[in-house]
Gaussian input, Z-matrix of N, CA and C with variables (Angstrom, degrees):
# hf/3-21g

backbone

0 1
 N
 C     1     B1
 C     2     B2     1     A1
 N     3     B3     2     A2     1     D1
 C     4     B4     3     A3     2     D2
 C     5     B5     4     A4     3     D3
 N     6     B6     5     A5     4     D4
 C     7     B7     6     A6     5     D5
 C     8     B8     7     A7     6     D6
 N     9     B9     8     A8     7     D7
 C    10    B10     9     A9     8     D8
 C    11    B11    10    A10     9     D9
 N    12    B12    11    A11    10    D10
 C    13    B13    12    A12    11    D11
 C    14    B14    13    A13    12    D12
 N    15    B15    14    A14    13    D13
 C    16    B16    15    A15    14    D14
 C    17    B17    16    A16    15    D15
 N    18    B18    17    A17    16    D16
 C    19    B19    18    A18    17    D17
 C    20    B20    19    A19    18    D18
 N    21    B21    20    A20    19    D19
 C    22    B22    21    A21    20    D20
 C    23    B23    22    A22    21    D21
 N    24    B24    23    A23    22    D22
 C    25    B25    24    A24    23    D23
 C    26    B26    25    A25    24    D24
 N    27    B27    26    A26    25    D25
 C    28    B28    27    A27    26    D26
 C    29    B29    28    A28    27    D27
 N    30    B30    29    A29    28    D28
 C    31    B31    30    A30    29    D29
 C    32    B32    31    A31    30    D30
 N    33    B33    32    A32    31    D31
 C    34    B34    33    A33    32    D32
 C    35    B35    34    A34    33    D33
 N    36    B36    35    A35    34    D34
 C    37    B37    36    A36    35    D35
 C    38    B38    37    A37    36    D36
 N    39    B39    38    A38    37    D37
 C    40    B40    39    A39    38    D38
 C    41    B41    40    A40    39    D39
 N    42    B42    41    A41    40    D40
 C    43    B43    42    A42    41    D41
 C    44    B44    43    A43    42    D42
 N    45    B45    44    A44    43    D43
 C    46    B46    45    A45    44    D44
 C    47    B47    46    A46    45    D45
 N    48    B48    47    A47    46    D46
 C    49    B49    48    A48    47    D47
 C    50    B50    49    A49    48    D48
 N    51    B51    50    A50    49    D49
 C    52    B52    51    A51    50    D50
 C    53    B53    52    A52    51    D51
 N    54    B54    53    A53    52    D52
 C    55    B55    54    A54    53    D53
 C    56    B56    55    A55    54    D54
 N    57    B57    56    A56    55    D55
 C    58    B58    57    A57    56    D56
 C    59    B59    58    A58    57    D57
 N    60    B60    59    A59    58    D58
 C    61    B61    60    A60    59    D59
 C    62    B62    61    A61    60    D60
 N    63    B63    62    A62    61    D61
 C    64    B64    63    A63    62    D62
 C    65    B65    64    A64    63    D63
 N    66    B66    65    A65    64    D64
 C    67    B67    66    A66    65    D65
 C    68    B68    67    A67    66    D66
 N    69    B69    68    A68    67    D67
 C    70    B70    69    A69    68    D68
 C    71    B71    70    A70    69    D69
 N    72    B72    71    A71    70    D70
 C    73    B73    72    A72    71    D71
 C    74    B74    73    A73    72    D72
 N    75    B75    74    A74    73    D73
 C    76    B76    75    A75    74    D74
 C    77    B77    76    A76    75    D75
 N    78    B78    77    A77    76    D76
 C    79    B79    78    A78    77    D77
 C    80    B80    79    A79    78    D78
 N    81    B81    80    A80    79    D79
 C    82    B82    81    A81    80    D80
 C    83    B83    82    A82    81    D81
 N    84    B84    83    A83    82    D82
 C    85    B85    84    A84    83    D83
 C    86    B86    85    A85    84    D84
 N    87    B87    86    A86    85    D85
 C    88    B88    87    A87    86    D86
 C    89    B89    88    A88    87    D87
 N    90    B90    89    A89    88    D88
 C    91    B91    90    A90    89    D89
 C    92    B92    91    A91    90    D90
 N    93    B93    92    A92    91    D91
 C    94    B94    93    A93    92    D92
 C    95    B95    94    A94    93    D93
 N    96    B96    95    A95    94    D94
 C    97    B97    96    A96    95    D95
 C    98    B98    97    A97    96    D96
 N    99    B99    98    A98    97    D97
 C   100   B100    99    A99    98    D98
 C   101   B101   100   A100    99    D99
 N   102   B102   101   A101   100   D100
 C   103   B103   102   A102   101   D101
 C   104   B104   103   A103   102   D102
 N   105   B105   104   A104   103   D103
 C   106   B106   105   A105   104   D104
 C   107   B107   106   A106   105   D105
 N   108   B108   107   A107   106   D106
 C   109   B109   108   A108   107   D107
 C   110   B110   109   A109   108   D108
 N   111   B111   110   A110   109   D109
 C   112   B112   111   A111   110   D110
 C   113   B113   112   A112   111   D111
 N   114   B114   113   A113   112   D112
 C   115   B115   114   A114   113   D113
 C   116   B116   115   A115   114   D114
 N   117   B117   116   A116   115   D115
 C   118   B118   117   A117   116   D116
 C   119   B119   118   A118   117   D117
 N   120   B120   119   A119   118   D118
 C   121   B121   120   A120   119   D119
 C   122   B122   121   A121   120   D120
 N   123   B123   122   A122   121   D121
 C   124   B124   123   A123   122   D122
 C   125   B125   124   A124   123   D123
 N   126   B126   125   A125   124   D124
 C   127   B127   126   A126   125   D125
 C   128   B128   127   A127   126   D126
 N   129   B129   128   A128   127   D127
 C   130   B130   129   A129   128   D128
 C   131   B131   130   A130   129   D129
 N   132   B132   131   A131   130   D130
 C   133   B133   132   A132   131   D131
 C   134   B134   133   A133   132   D132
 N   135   B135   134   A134   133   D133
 C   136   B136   135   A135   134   D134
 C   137   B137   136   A136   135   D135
 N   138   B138   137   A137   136   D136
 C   139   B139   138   A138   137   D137
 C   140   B140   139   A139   138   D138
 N   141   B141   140   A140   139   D139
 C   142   B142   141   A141   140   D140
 C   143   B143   142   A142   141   D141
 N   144   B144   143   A143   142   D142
 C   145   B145   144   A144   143   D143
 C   146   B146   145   A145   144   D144
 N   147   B147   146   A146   145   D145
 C   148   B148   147   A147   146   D146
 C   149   B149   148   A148   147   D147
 N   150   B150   149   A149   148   D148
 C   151   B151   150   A150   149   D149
 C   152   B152   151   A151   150   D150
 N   153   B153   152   A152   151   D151
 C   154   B154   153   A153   152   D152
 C   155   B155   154   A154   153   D153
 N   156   B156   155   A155   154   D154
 C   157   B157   156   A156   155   D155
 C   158   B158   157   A157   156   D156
 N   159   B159   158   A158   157   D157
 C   160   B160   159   A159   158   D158
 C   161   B161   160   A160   159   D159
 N   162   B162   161   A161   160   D160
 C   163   B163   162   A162   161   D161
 C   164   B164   163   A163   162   D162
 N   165   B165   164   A164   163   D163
 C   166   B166   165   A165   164   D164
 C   167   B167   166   A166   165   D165
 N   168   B168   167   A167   166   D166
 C   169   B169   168   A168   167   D167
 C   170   B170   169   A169   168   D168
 N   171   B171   170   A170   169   D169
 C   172   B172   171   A171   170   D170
 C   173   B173   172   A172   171   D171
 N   174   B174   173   A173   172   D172
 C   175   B175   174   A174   173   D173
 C   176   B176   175   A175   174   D174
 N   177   B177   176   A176   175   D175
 C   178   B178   177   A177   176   D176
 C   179   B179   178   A178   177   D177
 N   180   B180   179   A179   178   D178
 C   181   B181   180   A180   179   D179
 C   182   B182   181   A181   180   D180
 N   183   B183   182   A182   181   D181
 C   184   B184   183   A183   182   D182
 C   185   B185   184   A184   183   D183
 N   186   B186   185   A185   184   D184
 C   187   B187   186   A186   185   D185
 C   188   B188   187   A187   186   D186
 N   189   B189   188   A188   187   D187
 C   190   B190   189   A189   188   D188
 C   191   B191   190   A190   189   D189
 N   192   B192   191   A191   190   D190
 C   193   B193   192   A192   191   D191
 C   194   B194   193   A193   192   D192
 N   195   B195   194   A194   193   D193
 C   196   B196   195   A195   194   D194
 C   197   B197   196   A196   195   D195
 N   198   B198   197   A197   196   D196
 C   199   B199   198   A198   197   D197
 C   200   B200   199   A199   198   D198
 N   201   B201   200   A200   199   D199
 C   202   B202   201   A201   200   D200
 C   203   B203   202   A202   201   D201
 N   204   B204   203   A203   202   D202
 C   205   B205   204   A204   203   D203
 C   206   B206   205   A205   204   D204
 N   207   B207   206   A206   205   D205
 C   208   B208   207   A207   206   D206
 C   209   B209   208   A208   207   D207
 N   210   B210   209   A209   208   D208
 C   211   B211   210   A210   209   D209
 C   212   B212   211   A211   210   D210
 N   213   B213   212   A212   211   D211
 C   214   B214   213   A213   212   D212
 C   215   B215   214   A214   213   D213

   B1=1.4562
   B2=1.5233
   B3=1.3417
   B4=1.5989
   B5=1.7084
   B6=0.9804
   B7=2.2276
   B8=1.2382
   B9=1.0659
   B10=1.5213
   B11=1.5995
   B12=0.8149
   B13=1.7606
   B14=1.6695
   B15=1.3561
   B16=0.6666
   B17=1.6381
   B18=1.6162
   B19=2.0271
   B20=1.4990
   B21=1.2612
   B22=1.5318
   B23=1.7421
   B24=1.0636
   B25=1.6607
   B26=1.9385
   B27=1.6308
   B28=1.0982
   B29=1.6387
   B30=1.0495
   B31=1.8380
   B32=1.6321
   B33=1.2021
   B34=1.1799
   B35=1.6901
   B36=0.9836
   B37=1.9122
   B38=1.6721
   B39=1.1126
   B40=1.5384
   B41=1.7833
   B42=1.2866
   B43=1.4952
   B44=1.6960
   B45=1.1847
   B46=2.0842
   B47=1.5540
   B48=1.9503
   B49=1.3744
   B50=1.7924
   B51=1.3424
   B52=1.2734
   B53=1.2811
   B54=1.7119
   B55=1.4843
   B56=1.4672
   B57=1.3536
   B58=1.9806
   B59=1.7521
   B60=1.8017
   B61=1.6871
   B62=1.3623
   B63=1.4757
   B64=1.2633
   B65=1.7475
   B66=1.1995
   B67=1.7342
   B68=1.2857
   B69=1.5763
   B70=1.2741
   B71=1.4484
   B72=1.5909
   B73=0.9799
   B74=1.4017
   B75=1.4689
   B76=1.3786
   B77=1.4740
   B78=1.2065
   B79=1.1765
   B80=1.5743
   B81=1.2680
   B82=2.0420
   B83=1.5460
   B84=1.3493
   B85=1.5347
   B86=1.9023
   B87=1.1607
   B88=1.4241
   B89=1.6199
   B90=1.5202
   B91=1.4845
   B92=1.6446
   B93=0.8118
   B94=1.5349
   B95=1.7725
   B96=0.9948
   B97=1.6496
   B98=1.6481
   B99=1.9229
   B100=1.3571
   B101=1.5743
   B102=1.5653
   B103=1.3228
   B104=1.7806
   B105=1.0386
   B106=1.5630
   B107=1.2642
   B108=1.8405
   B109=1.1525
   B110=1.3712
   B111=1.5898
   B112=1.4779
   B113=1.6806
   B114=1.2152
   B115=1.7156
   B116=1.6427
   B117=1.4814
   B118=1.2875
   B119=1.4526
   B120=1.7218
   B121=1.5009
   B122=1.4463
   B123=1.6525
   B124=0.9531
   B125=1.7055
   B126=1.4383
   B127=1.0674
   B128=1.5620
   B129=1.1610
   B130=1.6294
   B131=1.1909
   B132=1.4641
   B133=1.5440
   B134=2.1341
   B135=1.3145
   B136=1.1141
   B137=2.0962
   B138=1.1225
   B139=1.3772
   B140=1.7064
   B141=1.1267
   B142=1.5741
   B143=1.5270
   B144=1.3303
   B145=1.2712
   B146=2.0829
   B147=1.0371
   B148=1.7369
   B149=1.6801
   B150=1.5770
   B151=1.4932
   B152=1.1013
   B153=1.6828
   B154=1.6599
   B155=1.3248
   B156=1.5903
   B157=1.5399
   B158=1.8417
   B159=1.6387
   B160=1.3612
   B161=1.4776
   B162=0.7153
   B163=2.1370
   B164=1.8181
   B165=2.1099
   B166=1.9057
   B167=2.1521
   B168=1.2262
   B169=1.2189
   B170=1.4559
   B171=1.4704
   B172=1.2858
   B173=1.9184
   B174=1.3336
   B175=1.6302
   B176=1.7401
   B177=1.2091
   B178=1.4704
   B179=1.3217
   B180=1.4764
   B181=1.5253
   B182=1.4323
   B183=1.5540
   B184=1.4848
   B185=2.0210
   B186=1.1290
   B187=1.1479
   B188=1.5738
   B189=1.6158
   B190=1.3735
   B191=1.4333
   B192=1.5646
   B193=1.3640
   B194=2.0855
   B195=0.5819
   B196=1.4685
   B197=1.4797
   B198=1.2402
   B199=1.6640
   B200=1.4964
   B201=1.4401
   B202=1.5792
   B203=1.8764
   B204=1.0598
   B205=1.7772
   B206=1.7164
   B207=1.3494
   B208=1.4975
   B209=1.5697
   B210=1.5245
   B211=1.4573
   B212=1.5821
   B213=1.4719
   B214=1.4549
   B215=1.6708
   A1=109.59
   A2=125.58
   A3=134.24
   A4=81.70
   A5=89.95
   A6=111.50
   A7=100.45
   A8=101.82
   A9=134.59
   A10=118.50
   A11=141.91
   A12=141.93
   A13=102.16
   A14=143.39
   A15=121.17
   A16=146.59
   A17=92.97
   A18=116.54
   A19=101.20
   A20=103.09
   A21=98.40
   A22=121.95
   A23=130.84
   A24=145.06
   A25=76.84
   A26=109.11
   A27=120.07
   A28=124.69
   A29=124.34
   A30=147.54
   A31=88.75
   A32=119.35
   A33=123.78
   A34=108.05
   A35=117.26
   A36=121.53
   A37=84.73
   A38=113.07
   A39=115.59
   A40=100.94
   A41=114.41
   A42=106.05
   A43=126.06
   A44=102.74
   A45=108.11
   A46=94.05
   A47=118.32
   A48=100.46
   A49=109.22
   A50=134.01
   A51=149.99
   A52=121.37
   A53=101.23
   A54=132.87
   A55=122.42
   A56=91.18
   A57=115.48
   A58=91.75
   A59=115.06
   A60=108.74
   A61=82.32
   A62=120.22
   A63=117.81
   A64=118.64
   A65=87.67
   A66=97.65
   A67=113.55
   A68=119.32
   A69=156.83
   A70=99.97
   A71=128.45
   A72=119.50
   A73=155.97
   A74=102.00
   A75=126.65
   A76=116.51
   A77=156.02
   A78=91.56
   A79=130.16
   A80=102.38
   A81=126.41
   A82=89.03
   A83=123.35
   A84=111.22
   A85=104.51
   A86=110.82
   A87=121.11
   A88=99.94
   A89=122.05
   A90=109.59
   A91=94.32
   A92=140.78
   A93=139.78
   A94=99.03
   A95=123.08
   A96=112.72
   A97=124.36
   A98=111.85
   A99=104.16
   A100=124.33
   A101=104.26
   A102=86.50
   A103=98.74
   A104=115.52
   A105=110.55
   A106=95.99
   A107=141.81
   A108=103.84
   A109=148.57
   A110=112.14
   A111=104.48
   A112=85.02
   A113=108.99
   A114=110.60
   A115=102.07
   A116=105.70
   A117=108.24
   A118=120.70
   A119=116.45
   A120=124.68
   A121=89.89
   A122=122.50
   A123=142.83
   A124=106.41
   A125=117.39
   A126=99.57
   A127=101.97
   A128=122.04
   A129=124.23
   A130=115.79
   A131=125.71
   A132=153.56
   A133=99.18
   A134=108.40
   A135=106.74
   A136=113.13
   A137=85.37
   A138=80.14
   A139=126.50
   A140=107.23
   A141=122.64
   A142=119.02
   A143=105.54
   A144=128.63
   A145=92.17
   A146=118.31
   A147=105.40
   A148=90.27
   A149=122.81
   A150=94.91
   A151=154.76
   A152=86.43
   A153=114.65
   A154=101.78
   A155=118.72
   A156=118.48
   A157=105.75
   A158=118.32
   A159=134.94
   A160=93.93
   A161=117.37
   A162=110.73
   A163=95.61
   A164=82.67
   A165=97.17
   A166=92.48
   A167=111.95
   A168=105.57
   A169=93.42
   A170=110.15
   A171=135.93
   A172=108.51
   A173=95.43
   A174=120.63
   A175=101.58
   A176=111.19
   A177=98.98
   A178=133.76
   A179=112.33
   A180=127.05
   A181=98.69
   A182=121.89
   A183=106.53
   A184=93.84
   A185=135.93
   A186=116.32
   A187=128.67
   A188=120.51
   A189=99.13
   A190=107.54
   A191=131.92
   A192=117.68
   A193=108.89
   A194=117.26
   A195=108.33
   A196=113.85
   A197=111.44
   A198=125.45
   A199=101.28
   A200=94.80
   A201=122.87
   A202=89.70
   A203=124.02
   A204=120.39
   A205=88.53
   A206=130.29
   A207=118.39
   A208=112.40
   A209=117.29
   A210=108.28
   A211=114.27
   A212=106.94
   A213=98.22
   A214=111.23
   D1=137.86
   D2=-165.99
   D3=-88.71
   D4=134.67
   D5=154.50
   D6=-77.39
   D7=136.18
   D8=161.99
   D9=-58.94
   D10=145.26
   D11=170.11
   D12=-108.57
   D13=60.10
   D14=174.32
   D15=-64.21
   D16=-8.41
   D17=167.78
   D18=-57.73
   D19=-51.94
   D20=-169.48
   D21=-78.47
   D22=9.24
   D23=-170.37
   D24=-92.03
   D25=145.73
   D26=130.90
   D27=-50.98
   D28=168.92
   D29=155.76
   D30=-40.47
   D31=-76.19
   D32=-159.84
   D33=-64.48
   D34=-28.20
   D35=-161.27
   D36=-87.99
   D37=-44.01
   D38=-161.52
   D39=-71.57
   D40=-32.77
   D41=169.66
   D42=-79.39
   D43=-33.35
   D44=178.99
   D45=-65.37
   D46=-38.95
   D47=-167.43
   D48=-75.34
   D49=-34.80
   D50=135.44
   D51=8.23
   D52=-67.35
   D53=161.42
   D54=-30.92
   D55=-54.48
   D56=-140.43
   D57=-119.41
   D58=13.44
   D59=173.69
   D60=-165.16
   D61=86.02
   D62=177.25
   D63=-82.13
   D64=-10.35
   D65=-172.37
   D66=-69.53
   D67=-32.33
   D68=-175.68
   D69=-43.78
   D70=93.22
   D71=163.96
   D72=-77.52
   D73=-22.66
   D74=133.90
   D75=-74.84
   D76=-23.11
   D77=156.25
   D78=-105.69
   D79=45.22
   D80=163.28
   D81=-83.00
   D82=-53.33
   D83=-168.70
   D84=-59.59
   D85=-51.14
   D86=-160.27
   D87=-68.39
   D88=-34.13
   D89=-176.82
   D90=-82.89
   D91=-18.09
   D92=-169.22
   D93=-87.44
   D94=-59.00
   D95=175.17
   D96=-70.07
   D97=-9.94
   D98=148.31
   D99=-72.16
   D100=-18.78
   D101=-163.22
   D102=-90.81
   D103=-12.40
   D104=172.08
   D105=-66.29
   D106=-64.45
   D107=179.68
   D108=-71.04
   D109=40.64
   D110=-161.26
   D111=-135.33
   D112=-5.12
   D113=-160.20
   D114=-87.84
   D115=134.95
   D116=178.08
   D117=-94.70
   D118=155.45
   D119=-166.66
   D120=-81.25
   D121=171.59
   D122=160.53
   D123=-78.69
   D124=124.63
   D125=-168.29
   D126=-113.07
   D127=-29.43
   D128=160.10
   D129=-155.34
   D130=164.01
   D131=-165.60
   D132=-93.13
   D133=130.47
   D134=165.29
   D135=-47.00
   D136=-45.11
   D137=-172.20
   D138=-80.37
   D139=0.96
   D140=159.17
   D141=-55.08
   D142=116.73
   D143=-168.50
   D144=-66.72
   D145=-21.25
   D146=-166.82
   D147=-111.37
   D148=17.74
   D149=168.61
   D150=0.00
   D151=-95.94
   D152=168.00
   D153=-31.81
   D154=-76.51
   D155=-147.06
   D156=-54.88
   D157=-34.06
   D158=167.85
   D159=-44.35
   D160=-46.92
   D161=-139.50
   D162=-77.35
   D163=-37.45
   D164=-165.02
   D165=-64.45
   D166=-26.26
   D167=-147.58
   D168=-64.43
   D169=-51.61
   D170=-140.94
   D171=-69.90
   D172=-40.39
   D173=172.65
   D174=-69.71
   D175=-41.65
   D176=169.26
   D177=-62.39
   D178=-34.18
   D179=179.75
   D180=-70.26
   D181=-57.08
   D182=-164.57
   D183=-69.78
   D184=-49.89
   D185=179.82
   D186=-46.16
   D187=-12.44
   D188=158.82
   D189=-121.86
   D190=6.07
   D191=144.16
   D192=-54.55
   D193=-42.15
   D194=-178.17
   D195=-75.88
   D196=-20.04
   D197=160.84
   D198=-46.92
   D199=-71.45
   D200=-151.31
   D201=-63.31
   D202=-33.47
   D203=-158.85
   D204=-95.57
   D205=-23.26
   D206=-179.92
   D207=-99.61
   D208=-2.66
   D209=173.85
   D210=-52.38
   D211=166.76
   D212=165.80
   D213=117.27

């Protein structure tokens, strides 16, 4: 039986194959621990009095993680 590469599948390749080999128990483990890393935190409640400053924070971090991942 050929091994699977599942590091190398996109998000997307790694789910149709998921799909289309359900028996596949690894790769239920492997689409399940991409999607924890792709899943986002709750970062505030409408009704939180510090919103804004949350929302401003949060847009700042990914704006220089994407800094920081396109330098170069």
């Amino acid at each position: 039986m050929n091994r699977v590469d599942y590091g190398s599948m996109s998000y997307q390749e790694l789910r149709r194959y998921f799909l289309a080999h359900r028996e596949d128990t690894a790769a239920f483990q492997a689409y399940l621990a991409r999607r924890r890393e792709h899943s986002r935190s709750v970062i505030t409640t409408i009704n939180d009095p510090d919103f804004d400053n949350k929302i401003q924070a949060a847009i700042n971090q990914q704006m220089a993680e994407y800094r920081s991942s396109n330098a170069g």
